[in-house]
N, C-alpha and C positions, 0 to 999 in steps of 0.2 A: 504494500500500500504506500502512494506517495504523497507523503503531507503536500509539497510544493511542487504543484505541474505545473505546467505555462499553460495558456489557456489557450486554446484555438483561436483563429482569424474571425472566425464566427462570433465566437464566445466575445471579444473583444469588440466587435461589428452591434454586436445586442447590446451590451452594457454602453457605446457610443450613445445610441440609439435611444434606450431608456434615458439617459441624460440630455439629451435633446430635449424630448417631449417632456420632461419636465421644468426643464429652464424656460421652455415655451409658454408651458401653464406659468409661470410666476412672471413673464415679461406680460401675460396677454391683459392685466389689468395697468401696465406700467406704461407700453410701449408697445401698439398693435403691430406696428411693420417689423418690429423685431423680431417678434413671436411670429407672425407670418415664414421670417428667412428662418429663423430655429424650425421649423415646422418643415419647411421644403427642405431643408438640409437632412432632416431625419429622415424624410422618404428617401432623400440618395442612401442613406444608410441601408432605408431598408430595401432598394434593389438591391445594393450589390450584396445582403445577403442572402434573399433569393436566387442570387445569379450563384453564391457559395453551392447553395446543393445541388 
C-alpha cells in the first residue's frame, strides 16, 4: 500500500476543475464577468478530461 502516489493527469484535471466552479460561485455575487471566464475556463477543464478517457 502506498501512502504517497502522485495523482493522475485526470485526478489533477478534476481537483482544477472543482476549484474553478467554486471561485466562480464566490466571484458570481462580487464580479459577474469574472465568474463568467472562471466558468468557461472550467469547461476547458472539463473537455480535456473527457478527451482523458
Amino acid at each position: 500500500m502506498k501512502l504517497f502516489r502522485r495523482k493522475s493527469k485526470k485526478e489533477k484535471l478534476e481537483k482544477q476543475y472543482r476549484e474553478k466552479l467554486e471561485e466562480s460561485h464566490k466571484m458570481s455575487t462580487i464580479n459577474r464577468a469574472k465568474s463568467d471566464e472562471l466558468i468557461y475556463q472550467a469547461e476547458q477543464i472539463l473537455k480535456e478530461i473527457e478527451n482523458e478517457d
